[in-house]
N, CA, C and O atoms as a Tinker XYZ file with bonds, in Angstrom:
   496  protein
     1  N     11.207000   -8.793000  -20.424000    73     2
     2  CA    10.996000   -8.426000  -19.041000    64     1     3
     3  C     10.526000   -9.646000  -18.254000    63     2     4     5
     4  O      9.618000  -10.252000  -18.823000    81     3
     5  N     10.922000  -10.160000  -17.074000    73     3     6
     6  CA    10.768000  -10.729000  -16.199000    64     5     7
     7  C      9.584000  -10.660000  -15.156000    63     6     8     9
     8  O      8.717000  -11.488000  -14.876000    81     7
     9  N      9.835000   -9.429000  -14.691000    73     7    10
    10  CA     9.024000   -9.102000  -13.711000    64     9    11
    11  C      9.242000   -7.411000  -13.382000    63    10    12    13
    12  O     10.258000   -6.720000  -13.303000    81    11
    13  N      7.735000   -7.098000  -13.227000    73    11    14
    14  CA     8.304000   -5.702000  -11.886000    64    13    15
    15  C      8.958000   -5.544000  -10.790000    63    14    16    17
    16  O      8.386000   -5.998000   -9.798000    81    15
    17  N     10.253000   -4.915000  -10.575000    73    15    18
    18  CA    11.186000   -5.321000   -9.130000    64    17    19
    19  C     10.022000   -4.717000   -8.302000    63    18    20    21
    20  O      9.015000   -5.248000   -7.833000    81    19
    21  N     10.548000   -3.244000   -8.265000    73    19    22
    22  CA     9.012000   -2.736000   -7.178000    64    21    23
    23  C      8.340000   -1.198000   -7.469000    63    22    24    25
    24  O      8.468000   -0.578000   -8.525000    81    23
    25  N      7.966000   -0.968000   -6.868000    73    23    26
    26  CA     6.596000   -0.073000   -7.163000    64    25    27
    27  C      7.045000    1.077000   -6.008000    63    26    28    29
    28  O      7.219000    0.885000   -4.804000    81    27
    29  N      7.130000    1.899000   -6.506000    73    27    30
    30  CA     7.457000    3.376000   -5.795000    64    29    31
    31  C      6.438000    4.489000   -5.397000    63    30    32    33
    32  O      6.118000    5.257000   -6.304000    81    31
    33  N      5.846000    4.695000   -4.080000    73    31    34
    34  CA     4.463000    5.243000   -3.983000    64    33    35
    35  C      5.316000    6.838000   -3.282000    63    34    36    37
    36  O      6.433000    6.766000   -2.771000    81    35
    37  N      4.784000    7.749000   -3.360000    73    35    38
    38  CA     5.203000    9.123000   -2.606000    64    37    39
    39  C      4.565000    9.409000   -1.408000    63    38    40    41
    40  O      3.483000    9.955000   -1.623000    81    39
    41  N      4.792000    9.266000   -0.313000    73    39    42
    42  CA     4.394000    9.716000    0.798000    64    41    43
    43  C      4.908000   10.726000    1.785000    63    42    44    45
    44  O      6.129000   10.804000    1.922000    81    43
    45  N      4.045000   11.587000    2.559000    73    43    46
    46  CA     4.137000   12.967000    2.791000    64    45    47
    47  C      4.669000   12.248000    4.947000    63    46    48    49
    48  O      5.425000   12.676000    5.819000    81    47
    49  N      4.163000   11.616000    4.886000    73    47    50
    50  CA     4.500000   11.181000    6.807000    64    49    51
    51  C      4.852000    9.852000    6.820000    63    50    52    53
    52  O      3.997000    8.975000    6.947000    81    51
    53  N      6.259000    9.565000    6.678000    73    51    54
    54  CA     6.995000    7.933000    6.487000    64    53    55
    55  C      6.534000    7.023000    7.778000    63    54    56    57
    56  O      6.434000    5.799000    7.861000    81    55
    57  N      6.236000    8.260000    8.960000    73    55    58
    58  CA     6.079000    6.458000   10.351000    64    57    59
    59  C      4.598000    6.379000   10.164000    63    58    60    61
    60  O      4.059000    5.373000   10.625000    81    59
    61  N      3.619000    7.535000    9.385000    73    59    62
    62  CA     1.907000    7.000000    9.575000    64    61    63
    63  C      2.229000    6.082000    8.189000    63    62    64    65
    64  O      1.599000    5.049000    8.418000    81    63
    65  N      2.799000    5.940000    7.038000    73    63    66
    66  CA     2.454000    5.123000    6.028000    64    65    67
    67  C      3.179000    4.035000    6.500000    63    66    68    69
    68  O      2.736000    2.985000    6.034000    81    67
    69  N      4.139000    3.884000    7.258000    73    67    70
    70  CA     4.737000    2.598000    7.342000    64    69    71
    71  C      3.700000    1.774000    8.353000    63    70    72    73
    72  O      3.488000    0.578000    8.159000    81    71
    73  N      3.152000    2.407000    9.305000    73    71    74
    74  CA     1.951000    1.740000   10.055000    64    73    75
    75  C      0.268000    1.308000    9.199000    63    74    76    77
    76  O     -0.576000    0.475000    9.528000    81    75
    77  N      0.295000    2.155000    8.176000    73    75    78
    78  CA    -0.794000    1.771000    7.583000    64    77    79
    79  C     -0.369000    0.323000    6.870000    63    78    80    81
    80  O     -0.963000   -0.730000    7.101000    81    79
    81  N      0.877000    0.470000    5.871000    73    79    82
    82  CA     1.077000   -0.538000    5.251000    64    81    83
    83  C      1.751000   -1.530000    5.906000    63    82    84    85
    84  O      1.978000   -2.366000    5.032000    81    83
    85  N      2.305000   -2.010000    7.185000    73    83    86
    86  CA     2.100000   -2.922000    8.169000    64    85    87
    87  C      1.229000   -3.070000    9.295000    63    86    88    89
    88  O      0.787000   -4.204000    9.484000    81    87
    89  N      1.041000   -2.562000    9.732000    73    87    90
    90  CA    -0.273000   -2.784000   10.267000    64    89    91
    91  C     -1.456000   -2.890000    9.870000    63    90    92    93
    92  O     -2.251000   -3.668000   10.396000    81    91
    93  N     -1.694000   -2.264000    9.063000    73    91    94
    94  CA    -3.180000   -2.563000    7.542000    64    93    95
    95  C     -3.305000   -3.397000    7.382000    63    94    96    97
    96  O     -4.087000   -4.211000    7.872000    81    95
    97  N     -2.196000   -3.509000    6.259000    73    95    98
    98  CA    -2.309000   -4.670000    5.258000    64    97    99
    99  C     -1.080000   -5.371000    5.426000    63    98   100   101
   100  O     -0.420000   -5.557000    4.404000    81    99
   101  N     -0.729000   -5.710000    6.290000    73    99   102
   102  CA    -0.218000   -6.693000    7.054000    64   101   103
   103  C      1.212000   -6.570000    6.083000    63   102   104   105
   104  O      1.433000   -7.763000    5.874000    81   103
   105  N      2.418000   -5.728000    5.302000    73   103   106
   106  CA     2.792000   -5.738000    4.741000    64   105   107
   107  C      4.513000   -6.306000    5.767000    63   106   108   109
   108  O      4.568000   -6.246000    6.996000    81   107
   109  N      5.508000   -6.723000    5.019000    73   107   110
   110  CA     6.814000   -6.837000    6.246000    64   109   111
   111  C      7.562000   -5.706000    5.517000    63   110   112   113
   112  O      7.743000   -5.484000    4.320000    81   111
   113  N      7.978000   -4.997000    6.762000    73   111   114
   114  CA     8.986000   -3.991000    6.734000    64   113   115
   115  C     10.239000   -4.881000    5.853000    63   114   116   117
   116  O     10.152000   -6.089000    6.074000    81   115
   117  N     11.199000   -4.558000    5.052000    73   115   118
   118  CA    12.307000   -5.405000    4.543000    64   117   119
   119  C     13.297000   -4.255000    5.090000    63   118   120   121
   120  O     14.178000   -4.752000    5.792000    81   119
   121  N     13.368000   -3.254000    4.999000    73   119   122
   122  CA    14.784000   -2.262000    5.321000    64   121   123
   123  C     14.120000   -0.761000    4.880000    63   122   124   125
   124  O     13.196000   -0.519000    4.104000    81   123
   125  N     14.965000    0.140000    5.687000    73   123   126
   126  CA    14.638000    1.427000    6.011000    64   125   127
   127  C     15.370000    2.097000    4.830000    63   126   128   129
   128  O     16.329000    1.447000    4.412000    81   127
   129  N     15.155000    3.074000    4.308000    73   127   130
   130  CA    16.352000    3.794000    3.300000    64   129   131
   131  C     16.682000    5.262000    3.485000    63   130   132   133
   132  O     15.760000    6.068000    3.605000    81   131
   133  N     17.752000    5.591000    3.510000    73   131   134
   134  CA    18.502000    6.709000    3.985000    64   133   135
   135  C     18.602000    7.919000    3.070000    63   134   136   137
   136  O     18.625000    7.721000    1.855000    81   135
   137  N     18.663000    9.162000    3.556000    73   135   138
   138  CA    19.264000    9.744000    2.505000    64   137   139
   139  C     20.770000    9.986000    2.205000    63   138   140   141
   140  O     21.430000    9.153000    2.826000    81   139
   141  N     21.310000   10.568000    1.702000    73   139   142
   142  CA    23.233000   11.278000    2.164000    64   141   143
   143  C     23.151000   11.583000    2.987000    63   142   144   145
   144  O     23.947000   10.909000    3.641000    81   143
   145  N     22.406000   12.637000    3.977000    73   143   146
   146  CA    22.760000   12.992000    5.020000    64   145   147
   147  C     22.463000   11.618000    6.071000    63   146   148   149
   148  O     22.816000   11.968000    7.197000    81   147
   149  N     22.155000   10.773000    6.087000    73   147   150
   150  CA    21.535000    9.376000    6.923000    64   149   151
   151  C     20.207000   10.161000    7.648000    63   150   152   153
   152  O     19.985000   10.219000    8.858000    81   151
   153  N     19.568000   10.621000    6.787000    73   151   154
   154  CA    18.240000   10.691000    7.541000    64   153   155
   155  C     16.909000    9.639000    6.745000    63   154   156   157
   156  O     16.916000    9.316000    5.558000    81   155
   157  N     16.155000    9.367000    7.467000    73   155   158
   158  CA    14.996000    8.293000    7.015000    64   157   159
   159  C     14.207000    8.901000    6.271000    63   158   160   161
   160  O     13.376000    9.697000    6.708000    81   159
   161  N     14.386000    8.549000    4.749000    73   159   162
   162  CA    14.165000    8.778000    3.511000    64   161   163
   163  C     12.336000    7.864000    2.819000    63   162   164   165
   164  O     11.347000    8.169000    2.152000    81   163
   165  N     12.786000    6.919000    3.417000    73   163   166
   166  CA    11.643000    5.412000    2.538000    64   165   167
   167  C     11.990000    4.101000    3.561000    63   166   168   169
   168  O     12.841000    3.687000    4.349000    81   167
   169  N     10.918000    3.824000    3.058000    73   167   170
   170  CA    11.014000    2.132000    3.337000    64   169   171
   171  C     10.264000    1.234000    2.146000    63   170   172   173
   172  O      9.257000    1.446000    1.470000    81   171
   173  N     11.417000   -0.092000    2.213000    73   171   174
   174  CA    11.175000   -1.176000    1.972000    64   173   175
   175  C     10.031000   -1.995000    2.259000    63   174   176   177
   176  O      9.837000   -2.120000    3.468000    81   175
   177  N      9.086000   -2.685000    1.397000    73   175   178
   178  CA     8.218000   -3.547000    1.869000    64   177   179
   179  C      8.103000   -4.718000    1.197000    63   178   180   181
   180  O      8.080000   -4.701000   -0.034000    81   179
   181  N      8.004000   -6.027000    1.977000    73   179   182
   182  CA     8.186000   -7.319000    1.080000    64   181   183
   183  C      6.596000   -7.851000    0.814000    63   182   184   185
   184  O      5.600000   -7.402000    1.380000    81   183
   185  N      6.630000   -8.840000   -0.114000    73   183   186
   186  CA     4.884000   -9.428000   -0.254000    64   185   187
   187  C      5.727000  -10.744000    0.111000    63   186   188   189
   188  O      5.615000  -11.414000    1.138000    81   187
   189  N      6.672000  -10.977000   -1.063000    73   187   190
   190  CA     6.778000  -12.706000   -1.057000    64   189   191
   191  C      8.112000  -12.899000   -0.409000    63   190   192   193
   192  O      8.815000  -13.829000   -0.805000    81   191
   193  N      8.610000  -11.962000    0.732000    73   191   194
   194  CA     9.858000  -12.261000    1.558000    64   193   195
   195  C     11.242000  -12.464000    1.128000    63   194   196   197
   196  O     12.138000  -12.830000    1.888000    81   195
   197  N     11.381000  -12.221000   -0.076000    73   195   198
   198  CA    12.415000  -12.747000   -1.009000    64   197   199
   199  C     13.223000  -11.653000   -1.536000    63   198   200   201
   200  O     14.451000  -11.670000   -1.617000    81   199
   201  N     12.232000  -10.425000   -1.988000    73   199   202
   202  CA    13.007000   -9.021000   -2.195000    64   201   203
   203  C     12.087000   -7.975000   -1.931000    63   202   204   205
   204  O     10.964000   -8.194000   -1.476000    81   203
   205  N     12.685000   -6.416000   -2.302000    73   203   206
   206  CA    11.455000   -5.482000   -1.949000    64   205   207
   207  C     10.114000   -5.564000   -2.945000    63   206   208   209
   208  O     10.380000   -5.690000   -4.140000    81   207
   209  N      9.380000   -5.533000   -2.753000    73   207   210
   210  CA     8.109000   -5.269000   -4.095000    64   209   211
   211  C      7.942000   -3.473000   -4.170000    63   210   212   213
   212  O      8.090000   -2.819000   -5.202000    81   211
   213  N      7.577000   -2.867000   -2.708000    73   211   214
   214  CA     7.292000   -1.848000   -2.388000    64   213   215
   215  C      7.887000   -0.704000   -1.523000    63   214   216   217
   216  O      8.290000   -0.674000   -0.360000    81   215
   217  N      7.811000    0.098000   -2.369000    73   215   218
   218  CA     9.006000    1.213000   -1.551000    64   217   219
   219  C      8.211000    2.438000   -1.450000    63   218   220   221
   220  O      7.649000    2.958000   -2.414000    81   219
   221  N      8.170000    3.045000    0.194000    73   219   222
   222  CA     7.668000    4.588000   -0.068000    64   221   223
   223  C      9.077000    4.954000    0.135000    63   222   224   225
   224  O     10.094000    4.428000    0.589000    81   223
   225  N      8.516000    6.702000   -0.681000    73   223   226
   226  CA    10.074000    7.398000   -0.865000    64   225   227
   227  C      9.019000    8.857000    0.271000    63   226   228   229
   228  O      7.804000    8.941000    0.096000    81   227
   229  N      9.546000    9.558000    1.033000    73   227   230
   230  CA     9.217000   10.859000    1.858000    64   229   231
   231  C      9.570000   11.637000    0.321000    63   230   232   233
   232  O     10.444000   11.587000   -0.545000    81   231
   233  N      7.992000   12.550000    0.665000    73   231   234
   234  CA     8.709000   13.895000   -0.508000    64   233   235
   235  C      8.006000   14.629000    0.736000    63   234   236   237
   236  O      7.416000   14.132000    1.695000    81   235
   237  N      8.295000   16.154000    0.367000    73   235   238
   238  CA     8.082000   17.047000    1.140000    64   237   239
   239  C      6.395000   17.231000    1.210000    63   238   240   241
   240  O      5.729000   17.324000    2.242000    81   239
   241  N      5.753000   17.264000   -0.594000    73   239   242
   242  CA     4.636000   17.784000   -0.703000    64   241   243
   243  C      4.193000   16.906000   -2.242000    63   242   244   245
   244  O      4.873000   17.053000   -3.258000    81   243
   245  N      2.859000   15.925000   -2.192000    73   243   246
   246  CA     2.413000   15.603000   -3.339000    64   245   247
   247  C      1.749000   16.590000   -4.444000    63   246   248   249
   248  O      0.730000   17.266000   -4.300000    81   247
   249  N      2.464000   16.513000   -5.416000    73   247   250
   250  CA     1.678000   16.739000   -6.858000    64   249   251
   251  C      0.693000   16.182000   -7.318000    63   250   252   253
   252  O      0.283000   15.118000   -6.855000    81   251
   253  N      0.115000   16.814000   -8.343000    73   251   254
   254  CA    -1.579000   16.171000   -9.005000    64   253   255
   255  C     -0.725000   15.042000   -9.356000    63   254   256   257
   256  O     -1.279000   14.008000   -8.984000    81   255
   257  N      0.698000   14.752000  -10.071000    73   255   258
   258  CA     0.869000   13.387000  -10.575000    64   257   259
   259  C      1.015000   12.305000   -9.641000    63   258   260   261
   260  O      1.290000   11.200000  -10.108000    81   259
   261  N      0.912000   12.403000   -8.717000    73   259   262
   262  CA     1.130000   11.315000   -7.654000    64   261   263
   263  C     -0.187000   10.583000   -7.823000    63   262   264   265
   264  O     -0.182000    9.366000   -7.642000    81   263
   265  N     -1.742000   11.429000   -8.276000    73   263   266
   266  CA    -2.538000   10.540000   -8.349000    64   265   267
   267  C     -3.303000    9.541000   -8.881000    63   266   268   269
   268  O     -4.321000    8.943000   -8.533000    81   267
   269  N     -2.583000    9.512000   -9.777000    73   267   270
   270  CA    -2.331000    8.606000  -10.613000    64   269   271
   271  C     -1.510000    7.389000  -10.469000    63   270   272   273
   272  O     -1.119000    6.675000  -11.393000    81   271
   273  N     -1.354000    7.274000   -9.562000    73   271   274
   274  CA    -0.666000    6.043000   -9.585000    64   273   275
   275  C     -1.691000    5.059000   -8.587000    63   274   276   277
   276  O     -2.469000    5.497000   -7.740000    81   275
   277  N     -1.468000    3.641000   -8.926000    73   275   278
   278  CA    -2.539000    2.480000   -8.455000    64   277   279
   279  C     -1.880000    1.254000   -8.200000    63   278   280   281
   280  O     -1.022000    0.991000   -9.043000    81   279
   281  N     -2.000000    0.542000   -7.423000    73   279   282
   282  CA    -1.410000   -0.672000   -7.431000    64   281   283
   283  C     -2.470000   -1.732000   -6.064000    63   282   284   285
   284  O     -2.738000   -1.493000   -4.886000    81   283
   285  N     -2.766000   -2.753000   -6.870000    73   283   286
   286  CA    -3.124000   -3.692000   -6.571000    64   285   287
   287  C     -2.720000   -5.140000   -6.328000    63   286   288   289
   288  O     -2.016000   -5.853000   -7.043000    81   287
   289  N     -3.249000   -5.396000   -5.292000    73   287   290
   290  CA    -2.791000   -6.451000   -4.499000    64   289   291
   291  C     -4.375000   -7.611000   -4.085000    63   290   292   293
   292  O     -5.526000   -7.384000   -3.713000    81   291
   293  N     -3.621000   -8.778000   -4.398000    73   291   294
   294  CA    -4.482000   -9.848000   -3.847000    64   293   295
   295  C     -4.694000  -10.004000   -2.384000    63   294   296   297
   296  O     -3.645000   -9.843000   -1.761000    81   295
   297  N     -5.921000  -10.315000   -1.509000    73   295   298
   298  CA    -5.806000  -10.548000   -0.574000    64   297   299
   299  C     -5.838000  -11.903000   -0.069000    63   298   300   301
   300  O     -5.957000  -12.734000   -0.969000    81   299
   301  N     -5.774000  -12.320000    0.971000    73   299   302
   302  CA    -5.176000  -13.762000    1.636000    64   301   303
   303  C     -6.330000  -14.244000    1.762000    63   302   304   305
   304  O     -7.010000  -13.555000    2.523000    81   303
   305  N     -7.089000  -15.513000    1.172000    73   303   306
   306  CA    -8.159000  -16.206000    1.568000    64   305   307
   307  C     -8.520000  -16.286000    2.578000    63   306   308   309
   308  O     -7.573000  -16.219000    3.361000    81   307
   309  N     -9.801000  -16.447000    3.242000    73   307   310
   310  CA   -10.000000  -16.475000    4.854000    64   309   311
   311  C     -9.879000  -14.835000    5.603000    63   310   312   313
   312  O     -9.978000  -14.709000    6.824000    81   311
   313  N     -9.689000  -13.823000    4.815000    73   311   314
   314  CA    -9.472000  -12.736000    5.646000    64   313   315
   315  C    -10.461000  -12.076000    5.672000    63   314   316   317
   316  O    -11.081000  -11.725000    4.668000    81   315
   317  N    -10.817000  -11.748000    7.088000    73   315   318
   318  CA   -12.366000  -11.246000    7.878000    64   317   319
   319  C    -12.117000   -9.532000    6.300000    63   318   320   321
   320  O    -11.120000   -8.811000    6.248000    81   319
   321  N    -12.959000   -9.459000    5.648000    73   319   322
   322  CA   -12.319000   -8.367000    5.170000    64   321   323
   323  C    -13.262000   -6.892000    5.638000    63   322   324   325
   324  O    -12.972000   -5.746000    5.294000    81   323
   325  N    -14.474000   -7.309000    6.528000    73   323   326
   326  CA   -14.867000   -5.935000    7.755000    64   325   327
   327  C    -13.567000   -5.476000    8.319000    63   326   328   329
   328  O    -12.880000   -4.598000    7.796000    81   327
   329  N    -13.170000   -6.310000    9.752000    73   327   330
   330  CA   -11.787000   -6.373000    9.982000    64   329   331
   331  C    -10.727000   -5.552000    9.577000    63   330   332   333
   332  O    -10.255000   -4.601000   10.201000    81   331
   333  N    -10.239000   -6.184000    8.009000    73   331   334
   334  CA    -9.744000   -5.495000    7.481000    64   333   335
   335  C     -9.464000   -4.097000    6.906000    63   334   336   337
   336  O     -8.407000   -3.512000    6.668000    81   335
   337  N    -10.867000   -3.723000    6.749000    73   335   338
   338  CA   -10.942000   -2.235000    6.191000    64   337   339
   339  C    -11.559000   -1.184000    7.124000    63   338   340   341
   340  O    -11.524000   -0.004000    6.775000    81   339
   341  N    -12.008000   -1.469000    8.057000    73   339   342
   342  CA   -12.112000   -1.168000    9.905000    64   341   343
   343  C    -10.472000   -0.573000   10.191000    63   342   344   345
   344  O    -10.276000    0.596000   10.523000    81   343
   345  N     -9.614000   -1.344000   10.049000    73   343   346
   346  CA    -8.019000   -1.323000   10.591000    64   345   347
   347  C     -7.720000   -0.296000    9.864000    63   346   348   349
   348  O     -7.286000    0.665000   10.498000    81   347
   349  N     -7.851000   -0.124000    8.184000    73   347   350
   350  CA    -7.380000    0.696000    7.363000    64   349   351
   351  C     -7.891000    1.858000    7.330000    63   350   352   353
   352  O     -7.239000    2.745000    6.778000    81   351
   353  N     -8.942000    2.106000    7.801000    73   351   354
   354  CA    -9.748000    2.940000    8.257000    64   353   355
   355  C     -9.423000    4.173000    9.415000    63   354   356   357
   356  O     -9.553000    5.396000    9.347000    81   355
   357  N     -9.034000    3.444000   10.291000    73   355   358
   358  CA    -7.978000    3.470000   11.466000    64   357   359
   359  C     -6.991000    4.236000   11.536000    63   358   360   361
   360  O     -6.775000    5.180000   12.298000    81   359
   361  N     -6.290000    3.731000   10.578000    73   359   362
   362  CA    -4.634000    4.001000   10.157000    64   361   363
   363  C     -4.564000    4.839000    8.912000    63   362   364   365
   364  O     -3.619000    4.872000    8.125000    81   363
   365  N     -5.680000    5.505000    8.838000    73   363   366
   366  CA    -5.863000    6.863000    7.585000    64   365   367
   367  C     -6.282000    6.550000    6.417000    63   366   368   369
   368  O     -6.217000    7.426000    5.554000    81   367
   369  N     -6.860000    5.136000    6.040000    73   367   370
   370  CA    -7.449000    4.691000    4.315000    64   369   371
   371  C     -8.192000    5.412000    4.231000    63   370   372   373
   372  O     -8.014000    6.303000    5.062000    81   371
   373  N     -9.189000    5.589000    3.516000    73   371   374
   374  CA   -10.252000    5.600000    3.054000    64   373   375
   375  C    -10.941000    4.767000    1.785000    63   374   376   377
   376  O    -10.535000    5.005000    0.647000    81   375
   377  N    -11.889000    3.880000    1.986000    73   375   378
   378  CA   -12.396000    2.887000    1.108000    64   377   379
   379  C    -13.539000    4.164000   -0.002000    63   378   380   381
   380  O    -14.476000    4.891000    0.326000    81   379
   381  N    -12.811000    3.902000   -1.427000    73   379   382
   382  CA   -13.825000    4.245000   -2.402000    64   381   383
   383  C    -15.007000    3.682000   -2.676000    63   382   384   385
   384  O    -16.151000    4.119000   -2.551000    81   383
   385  N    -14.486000    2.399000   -3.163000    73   383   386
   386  CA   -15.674000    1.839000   -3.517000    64   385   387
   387  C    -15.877000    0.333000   -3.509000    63   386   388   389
   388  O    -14.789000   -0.231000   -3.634000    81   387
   389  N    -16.951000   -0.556000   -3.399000    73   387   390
   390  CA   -16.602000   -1.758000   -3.667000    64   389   391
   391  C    -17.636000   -2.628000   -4.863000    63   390   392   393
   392  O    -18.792000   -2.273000   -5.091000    81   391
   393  N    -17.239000   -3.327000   -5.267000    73   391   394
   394  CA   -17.894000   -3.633000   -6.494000    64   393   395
   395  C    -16.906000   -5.034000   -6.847000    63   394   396   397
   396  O    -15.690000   -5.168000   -6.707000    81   395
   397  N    -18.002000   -6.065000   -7.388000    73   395   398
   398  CA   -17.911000   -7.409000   -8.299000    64   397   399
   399  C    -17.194000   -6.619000   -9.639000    63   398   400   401
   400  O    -17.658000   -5.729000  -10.353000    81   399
   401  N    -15.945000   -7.276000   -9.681000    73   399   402
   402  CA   -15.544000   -7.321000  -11.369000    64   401   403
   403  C    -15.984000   -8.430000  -12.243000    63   402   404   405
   404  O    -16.613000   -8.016000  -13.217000    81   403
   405  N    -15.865000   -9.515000  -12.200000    73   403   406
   406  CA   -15.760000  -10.373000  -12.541000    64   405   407
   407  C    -16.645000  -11.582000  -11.371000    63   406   408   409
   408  O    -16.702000  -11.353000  -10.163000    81   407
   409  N    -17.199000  -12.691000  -11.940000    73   407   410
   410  CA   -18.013000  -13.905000  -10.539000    64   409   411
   411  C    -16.611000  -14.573000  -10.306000    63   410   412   413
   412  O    -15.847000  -15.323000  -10.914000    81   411
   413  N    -16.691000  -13.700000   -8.732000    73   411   414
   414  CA   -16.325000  -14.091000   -7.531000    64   413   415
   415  C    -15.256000  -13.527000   -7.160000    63   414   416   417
   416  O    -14.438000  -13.969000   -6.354000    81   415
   417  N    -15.210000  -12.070000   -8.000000    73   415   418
   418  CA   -14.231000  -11.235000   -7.695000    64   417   419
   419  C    -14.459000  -10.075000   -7.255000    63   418   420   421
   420  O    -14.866000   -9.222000   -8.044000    81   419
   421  N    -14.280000   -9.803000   -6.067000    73   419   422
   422  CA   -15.199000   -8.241000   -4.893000    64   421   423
   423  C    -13.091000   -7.683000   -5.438000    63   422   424   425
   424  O    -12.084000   -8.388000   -5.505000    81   423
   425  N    -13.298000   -6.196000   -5.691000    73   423   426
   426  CA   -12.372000   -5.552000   -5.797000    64   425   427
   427  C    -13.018000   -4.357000   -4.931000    63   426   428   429
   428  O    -14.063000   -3.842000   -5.328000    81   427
   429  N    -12.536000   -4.017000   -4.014000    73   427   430
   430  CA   -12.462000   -2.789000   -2.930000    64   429   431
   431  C    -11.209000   -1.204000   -3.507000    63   430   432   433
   432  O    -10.029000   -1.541000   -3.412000    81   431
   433  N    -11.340000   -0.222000   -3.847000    73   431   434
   434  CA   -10.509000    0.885000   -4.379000    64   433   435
   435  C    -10.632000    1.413000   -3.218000    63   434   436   437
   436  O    -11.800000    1.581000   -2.868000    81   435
   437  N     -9.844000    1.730000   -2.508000    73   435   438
   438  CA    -9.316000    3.068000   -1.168000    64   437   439
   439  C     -8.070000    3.697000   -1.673000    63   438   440   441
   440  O     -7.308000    3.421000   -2.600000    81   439
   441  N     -8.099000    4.509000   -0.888000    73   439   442
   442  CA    -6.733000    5.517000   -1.035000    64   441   443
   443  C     -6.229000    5.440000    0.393000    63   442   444   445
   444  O     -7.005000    5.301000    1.338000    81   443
   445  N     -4.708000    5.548000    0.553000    73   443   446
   446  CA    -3.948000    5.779000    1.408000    64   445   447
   447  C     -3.950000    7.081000    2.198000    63   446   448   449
   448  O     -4.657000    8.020000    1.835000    81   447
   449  N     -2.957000    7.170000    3.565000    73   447   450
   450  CA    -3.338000    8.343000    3.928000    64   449   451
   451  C     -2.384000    9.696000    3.159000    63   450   452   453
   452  O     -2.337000   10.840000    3.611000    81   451
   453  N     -1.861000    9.335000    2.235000    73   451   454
   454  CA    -1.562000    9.998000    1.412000    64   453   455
   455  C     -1.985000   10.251000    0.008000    63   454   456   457
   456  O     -1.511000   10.958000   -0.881000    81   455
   457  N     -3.195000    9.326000    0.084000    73   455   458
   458  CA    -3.902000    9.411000   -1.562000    64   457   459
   459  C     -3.608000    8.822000   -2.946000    63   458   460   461
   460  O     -4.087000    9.206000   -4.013000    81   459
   461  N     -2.653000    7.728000   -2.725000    73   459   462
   462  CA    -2.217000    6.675000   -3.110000    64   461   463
   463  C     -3.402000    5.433000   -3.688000    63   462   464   465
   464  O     -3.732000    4.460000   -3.010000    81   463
   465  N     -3.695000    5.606000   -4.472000    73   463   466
   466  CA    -4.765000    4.446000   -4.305000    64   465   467
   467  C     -4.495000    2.616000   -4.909000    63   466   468   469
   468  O     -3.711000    2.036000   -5.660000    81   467
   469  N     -5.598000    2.279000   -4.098000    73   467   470
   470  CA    -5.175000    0.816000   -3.829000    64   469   471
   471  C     -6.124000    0.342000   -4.024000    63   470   472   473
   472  O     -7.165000    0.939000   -3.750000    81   471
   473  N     -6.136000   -1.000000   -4.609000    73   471   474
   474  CA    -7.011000   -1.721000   -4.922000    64   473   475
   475  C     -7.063000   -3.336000   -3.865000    63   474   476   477
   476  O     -6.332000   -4.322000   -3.968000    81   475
   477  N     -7.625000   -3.213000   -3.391000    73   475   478
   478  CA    -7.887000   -5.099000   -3.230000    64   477   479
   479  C     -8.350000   -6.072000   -3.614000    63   478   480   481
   480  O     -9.552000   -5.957000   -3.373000    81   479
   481  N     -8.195000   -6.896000   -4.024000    73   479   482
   482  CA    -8.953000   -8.120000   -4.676000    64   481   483
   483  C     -9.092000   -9.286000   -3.960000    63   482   484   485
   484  O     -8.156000  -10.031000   -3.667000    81   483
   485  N    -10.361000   -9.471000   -3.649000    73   483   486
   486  CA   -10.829000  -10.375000   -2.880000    64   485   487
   487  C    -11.401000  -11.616000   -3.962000    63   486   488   489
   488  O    -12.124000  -11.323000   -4.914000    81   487
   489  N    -11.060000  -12.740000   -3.734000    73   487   490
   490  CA   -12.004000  -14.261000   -4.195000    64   489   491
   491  C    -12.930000  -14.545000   -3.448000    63   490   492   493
   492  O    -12.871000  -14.673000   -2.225000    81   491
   493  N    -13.816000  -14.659000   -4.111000    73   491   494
   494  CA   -15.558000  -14.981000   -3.324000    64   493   495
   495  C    -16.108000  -16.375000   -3.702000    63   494   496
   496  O    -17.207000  -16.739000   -3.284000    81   495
């Protein structure tokens, strides 16, 4: 194995998650995805501009298994991270918890506004 192409999260309202995860966390839209009938199904999201990493798919209604799923992401040096979780806050997060893993590593756990949870990892 190479790499993970991308990471598939379930979300219940496609234009509030596409605003959380660009406008949040600053994520780039890469392309919209359709269903057969051409109705707006998911979207595409890039980290390193090159391909998708992250895709929400619309389901109608989440299951207990949706919560289980986690995915973490580094954040960008220099980022006000009040700011940051103020915005996410905003746009439907909710921050769990925050806590040192490791010296000089602040990891922040929130959930999405669909209950998705996310991790951040900050360098200190």
């Amino acid at each position: 194995m190479r790499r993970i192409s991308v990471v598939k999260l379930p979300v219940t309202d496609l234009e509030r998650s596409k605003r959380f995860y660009s406008q949040g966390l600053g994520l780039k839209l890469g392309a919209e995805v359709f269903s057969p009938e051409m109705e707006p199904s998911g979207a595409l999201f890039n980290f390193s501009g090159e391909s998708a990493d992250l895709q929400l798919d619309r389901v109608p209604a989440l299951g207990e298994g949706s919560r289980n799923v986690l995915v973490a992401m580094e954040v960008e040096a220099g980022t006000n991270l009040v700011d940051l979780l103020e915005q996410l806050e905003k746009l439907g997060g909710q921050v769990k918890t925050r806590e040192p893993r490791t010296p000089g590593l602040l990891v922040v756990t929130l959930v999405d506004p669909d209950g998705n949870y996310l991790e951040l990892l900050i360098q200190q």
